[in-house]
Biopython code that builds the backbone (N, CA, C, O; Angstrom):
import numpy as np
from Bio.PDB.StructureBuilder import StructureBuilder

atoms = [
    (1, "UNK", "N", (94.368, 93.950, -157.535)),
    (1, "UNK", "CA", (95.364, 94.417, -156.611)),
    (1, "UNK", "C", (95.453, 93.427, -155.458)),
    (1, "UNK", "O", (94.451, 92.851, -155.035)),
    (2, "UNK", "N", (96.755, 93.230, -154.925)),
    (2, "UNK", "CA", (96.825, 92.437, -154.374)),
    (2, "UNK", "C", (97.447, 92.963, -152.885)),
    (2, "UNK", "O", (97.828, 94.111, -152.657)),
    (3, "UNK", "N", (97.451, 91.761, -151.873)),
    (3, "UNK", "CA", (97.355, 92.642, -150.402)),
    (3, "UNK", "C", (98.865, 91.852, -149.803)),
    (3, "UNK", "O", (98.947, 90.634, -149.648)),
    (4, "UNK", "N", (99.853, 92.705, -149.552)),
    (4, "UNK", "CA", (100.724, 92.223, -149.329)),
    (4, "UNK", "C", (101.322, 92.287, -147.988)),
    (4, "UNK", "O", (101.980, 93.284, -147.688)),
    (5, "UNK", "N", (101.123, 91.092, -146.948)),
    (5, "UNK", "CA", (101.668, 91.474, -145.500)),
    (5, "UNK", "C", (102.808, 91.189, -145.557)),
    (5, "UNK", "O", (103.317, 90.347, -146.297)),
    (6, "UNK", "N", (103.676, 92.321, -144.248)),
    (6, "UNK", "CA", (104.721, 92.149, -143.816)),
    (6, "UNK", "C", (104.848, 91.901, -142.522)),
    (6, "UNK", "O", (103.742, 92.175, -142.057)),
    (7, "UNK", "N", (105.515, 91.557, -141.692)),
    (7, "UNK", "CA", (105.884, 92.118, -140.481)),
    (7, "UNK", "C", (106.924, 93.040, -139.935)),
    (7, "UNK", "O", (107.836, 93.561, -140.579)),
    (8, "UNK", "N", (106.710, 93.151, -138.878)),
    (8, "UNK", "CA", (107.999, 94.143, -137.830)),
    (8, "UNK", "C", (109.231, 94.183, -138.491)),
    (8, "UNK", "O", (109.692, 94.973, -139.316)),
    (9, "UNK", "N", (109.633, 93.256, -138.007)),
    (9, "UNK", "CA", (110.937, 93.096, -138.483)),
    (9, "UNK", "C", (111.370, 93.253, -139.997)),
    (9, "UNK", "O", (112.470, 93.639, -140.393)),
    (10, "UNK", "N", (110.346, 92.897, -140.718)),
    (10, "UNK", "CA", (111.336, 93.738, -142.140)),
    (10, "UNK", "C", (110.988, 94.843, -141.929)),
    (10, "UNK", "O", (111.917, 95.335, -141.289)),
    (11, "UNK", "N", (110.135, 95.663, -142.071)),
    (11, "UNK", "CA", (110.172, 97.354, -141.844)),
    (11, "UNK", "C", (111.624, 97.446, -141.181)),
    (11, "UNK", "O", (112.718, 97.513, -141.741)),
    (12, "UNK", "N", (111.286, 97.427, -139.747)),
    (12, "UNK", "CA", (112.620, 97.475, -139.122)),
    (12, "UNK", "C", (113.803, 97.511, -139.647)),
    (12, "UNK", "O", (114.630, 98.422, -139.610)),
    (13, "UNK", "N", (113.880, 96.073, -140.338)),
    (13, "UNK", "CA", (115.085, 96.088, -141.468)),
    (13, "UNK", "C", (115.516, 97.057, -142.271)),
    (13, "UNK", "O", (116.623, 97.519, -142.551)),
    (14, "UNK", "N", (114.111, 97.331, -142.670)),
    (14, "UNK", "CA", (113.952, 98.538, -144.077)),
    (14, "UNK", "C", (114.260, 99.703, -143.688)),
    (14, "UNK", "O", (114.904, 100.448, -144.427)),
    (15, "UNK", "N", (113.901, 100.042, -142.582)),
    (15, "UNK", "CA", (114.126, 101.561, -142.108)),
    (15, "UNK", "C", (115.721, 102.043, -141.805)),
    (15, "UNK", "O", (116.287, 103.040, -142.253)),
    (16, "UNK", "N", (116.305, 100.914, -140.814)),
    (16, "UNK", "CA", (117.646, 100.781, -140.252)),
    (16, "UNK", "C", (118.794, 100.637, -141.392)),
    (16, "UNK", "O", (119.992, 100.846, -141.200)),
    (17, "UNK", "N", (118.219, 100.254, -142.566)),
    (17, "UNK", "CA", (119.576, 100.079, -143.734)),
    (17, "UNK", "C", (119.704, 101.608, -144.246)),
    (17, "UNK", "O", (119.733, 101.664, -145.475)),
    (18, "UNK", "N", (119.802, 103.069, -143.491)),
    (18, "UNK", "CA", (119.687, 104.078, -143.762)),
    (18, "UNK", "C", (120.270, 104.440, -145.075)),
    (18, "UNK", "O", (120.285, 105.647, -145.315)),
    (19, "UNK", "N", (120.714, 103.709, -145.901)),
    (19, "UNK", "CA", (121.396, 104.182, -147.339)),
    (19, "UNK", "C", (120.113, 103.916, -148.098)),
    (19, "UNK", "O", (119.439, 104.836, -148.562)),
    (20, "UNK", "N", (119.687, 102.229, -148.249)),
    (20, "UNK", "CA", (118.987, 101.948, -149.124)),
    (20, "UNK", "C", (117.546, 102.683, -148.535)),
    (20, "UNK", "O", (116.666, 102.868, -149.377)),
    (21, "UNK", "N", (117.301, 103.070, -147.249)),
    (21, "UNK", "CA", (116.186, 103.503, -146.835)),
    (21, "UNK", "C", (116.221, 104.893, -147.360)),
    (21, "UNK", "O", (115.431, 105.144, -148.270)),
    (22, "UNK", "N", (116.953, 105.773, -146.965)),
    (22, "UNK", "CA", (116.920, 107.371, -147.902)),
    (22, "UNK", "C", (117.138, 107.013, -149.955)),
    (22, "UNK", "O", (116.407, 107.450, -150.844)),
    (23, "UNK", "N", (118.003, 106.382, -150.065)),
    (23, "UNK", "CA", (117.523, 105.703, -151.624)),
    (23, "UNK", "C", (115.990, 105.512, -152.291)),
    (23, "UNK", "O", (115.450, 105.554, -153.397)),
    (24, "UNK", "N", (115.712, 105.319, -151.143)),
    (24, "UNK", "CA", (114.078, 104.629, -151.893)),
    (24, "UNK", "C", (113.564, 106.078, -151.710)),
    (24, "UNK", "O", (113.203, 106.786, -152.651)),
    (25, "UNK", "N", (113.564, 106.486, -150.287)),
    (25, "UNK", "CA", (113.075, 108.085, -150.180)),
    (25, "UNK", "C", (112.742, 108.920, -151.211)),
    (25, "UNK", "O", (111.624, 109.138, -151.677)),
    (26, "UNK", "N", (113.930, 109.425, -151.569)),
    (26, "UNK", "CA", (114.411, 110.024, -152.492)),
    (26, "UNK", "C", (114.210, 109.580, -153.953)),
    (26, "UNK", "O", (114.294, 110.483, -154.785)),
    (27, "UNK", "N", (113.950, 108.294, -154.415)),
    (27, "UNK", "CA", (113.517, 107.898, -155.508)),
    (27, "UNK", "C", (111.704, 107.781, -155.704)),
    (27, "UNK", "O", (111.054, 107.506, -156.712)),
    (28, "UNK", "N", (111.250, 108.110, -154.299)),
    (28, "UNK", "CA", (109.608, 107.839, -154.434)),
    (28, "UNK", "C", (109.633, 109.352, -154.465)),
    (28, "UNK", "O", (108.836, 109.633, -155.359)),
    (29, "UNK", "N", (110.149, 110.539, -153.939)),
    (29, "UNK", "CA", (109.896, 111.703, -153.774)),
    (29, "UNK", "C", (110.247, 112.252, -155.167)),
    (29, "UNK", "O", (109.396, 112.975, -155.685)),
    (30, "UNK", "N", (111.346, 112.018, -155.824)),
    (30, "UNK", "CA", (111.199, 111.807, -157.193)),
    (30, "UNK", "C", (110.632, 111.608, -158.526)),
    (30, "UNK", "O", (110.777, 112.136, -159.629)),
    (31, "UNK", "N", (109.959, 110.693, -158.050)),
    (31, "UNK", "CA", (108.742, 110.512, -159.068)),
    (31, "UNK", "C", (107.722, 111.183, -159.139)),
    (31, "UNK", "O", (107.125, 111.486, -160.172)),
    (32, "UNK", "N", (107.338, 111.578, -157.614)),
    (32, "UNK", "CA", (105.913, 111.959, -157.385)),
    (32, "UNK", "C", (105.754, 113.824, -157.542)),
    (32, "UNK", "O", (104.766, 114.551, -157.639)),
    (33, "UNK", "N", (107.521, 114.156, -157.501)),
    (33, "UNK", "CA", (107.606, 115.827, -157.868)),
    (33, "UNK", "C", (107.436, 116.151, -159.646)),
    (33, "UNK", "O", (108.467, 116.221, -160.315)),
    (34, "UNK", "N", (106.513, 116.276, -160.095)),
    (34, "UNK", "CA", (106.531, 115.919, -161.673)),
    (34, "UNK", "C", (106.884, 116.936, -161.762)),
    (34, "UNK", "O", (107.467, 116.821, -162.840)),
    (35, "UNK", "N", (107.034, 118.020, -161.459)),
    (35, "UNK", "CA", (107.521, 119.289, -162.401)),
    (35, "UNK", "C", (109.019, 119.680, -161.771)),
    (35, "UNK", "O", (109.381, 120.847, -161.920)),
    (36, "UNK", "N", (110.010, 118.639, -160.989)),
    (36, "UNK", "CA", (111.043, 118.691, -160.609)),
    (36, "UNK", "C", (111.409, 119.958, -160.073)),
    (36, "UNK", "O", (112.447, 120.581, -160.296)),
    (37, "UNK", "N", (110.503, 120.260, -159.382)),
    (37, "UNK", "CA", (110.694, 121.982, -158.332)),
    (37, "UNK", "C", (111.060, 121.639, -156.538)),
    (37, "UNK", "O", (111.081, 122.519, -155.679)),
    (38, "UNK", "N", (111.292, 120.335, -156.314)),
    (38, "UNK", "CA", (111.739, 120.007, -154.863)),
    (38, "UNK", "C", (110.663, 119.971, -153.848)),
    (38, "UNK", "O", (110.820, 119.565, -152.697)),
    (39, "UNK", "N", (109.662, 120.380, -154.304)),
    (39, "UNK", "CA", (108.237, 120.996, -153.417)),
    (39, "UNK", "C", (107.103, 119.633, -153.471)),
    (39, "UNK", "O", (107.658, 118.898, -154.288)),
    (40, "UNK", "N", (106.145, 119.102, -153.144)),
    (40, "UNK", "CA", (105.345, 118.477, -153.918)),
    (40, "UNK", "C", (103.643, 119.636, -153.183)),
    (40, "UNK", "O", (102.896, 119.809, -152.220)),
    (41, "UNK", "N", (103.901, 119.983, -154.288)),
    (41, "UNK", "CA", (102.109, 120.695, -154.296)),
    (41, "UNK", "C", (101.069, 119.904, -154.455)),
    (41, "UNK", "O", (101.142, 118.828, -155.047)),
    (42, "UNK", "N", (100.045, 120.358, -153.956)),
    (42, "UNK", "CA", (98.932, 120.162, -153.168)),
    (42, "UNK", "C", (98.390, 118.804, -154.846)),
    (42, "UNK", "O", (97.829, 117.725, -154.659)),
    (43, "UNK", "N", (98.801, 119.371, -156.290)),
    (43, "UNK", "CA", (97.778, 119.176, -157.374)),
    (43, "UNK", "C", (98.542, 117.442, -157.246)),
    (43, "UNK", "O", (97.878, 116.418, -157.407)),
    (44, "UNK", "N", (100.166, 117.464, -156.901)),
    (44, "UNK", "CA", (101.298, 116.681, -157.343)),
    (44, "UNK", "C", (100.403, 115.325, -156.554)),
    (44, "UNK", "O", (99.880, 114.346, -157.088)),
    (45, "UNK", "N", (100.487, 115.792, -154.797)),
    (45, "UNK", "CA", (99.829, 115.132, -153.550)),
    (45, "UNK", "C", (98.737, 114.471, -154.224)),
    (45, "UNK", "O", (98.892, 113.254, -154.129)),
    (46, "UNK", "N", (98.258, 114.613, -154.519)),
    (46, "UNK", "CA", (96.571, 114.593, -155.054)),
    (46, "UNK", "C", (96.417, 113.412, -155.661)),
    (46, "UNK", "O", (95.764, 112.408, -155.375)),
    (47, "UNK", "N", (97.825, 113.977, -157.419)),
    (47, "UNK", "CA", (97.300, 112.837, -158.400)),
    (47, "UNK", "C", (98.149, 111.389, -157.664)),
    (47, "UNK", "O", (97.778, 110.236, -157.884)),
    (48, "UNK", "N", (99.411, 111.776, -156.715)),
    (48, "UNK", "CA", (100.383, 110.638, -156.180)),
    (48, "UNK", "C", (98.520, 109.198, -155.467)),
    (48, "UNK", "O", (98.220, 108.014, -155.621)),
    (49, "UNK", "N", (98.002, 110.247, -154.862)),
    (49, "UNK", "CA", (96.702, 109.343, -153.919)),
    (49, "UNK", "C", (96.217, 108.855, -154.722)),
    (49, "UNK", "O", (96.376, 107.635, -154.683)),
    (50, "UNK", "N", (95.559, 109.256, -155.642)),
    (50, "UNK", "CA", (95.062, 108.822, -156.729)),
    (50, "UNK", "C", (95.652, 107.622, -157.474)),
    (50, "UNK", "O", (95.225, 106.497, -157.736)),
    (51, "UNK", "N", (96.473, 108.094, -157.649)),
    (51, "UNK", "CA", (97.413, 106.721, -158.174)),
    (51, "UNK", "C", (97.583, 105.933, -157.481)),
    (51, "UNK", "O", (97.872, 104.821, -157.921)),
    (52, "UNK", "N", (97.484, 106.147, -156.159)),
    (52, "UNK", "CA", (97.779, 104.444, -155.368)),
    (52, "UNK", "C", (96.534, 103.760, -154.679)),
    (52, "UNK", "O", (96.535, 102.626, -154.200)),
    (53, "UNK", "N", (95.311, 104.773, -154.714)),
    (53, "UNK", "CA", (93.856, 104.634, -154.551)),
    (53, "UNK", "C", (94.289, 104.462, -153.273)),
    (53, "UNK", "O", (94.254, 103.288, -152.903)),
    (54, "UNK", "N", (94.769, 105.421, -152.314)),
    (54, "UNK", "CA", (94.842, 105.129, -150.976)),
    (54, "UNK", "C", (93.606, 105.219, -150.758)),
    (54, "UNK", "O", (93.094, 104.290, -150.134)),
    (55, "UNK", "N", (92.659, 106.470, -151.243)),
    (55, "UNK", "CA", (91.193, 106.436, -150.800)),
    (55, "UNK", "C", (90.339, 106.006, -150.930)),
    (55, "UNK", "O", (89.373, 106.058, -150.169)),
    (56, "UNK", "N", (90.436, 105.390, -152.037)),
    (56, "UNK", "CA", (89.471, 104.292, -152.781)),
    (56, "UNK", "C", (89.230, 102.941, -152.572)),
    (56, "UNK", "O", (88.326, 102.247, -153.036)),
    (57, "UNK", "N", (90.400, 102.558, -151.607)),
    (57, "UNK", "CA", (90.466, 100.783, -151.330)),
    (57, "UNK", "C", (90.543, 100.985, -150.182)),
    (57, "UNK", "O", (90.787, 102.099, -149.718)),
    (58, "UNK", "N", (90.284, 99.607, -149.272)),
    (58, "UNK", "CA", (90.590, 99.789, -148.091)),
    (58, "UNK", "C", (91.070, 98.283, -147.804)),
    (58, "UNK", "O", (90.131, 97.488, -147.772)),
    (59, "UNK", "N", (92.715, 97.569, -147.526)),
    (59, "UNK", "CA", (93.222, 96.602, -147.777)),
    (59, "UNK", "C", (92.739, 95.789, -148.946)),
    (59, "UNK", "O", (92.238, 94.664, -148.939)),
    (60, "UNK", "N", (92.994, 96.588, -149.946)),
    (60, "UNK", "CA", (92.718, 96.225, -150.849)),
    (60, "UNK", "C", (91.568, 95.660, -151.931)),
    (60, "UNK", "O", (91.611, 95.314, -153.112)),
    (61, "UNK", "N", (90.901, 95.715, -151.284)),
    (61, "UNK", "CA", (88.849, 95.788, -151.688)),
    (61, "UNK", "C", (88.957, 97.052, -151.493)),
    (61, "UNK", "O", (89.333, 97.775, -150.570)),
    (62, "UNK", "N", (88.182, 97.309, -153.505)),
    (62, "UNK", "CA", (87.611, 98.528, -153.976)),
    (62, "UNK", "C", (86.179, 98.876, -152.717)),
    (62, "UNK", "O", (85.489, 98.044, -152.128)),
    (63, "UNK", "N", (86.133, 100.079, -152.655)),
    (63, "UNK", "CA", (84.949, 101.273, -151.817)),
    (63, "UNK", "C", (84.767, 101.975, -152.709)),
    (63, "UNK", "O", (85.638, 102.210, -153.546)),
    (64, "UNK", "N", (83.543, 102.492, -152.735)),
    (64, "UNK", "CA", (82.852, 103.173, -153.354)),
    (64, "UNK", "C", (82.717, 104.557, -152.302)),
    (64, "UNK", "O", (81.909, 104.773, -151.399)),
    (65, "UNK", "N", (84.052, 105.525, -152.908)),
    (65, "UNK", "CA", (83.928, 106.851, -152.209)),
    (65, "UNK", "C", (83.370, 107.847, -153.133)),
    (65, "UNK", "O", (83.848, 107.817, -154.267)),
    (66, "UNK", "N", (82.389, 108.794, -152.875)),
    (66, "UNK", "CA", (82.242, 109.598, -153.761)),
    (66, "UNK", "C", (82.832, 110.715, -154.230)),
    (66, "UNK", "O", (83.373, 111.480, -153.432)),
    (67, "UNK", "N", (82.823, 110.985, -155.609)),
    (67, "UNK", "CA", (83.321, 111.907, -156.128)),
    (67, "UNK", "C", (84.278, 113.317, -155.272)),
    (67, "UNK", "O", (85.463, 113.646, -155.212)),
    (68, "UNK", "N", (82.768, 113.919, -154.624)),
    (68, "UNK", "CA", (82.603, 114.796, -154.468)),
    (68, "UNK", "C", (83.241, 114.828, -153.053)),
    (68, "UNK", "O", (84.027, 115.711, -152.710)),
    (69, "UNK", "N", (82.808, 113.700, -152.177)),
    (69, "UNK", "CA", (83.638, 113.597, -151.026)),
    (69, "UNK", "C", (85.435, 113.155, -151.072)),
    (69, "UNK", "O", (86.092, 113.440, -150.071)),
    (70, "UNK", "N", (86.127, 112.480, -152.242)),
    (70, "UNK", "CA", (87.445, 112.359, -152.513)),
    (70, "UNK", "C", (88.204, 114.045, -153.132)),
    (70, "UNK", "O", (89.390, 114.377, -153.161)),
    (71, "UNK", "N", (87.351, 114.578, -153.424)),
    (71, "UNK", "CA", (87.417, 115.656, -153.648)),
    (71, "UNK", "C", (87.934, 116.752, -152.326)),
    (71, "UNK", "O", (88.950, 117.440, -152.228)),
    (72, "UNK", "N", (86.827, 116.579, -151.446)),
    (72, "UNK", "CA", (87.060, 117.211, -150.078)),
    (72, "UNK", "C", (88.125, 116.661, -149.212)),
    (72, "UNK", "O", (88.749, 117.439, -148.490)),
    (73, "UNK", "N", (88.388, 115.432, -149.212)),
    (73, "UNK", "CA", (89.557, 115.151, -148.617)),
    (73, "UNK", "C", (90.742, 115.232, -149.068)),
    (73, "UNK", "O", (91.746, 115.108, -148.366)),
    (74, "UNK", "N", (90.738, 115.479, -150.456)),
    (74, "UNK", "CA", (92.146, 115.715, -150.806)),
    (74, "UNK", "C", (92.739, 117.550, -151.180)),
    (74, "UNK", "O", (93.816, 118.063, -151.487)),
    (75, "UNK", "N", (91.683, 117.922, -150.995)),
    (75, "UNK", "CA", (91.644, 119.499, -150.940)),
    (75, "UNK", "C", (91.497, 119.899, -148.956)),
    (75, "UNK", "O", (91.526, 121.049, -148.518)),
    (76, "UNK", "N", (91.401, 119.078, -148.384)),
    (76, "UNK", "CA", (91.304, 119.215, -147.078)),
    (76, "UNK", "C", (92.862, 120.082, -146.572)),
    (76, "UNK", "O", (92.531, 121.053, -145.892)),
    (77, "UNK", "N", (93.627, 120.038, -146.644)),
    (77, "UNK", "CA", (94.647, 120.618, -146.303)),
    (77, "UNK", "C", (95.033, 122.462, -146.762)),
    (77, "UNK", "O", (96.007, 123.190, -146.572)),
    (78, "UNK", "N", (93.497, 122.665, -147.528)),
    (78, "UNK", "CA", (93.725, 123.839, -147.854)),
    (78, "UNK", "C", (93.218, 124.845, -146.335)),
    (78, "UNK", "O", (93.601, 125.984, -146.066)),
    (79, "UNK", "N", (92.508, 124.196, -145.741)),
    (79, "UNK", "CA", (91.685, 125.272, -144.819)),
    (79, "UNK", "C", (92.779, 125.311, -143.858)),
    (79, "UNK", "O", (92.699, 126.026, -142.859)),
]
sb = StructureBuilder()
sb.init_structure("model")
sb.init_model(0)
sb.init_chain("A")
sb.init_seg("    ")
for serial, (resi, resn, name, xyz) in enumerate(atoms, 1):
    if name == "N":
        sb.init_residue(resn, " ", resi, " ")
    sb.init_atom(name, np.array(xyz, "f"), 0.0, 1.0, " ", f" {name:<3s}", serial, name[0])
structure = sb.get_structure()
């Protein structure tokens, strides 16, 4: 995996082109609703992290999080 910088100004860019910016929105919210109910539940949230190892890497160098603690943080929103 690779680590990709940007700066300011494209975000900026990215955000302000409000067509292609709700486009992408709407096409990432899309994907990540697998059972196409408009909602994304807690299980949907979960496997989306998982899939992008937000918790697992940190700029891109693998961490060694445990099980049991990736567990608790992604069930964290229940309490």
């Amino acid at each position: 995996m690779g680590v990709v910088v940007i700066d300011g100004s494209t975000v900026r860019s990215f955000v302000e082109d409000e067509e292609q910016f709700k486009k992408s929105v709407d096409e990432r919210f899309a994907a990540l609703d697998l059972n196409k109910d408009g909602v994304l539940s807690r299980s949907e949230v979960r496997k989306a992290f998982e899939s992008m190892r937000l918790l697992e890497s940190h700029f891109g160098v693998d961490v060694v999080t445990p099980p049991d603690e990736l567990t608790k943080l992604y069930d964290q929103s229940r309490t």
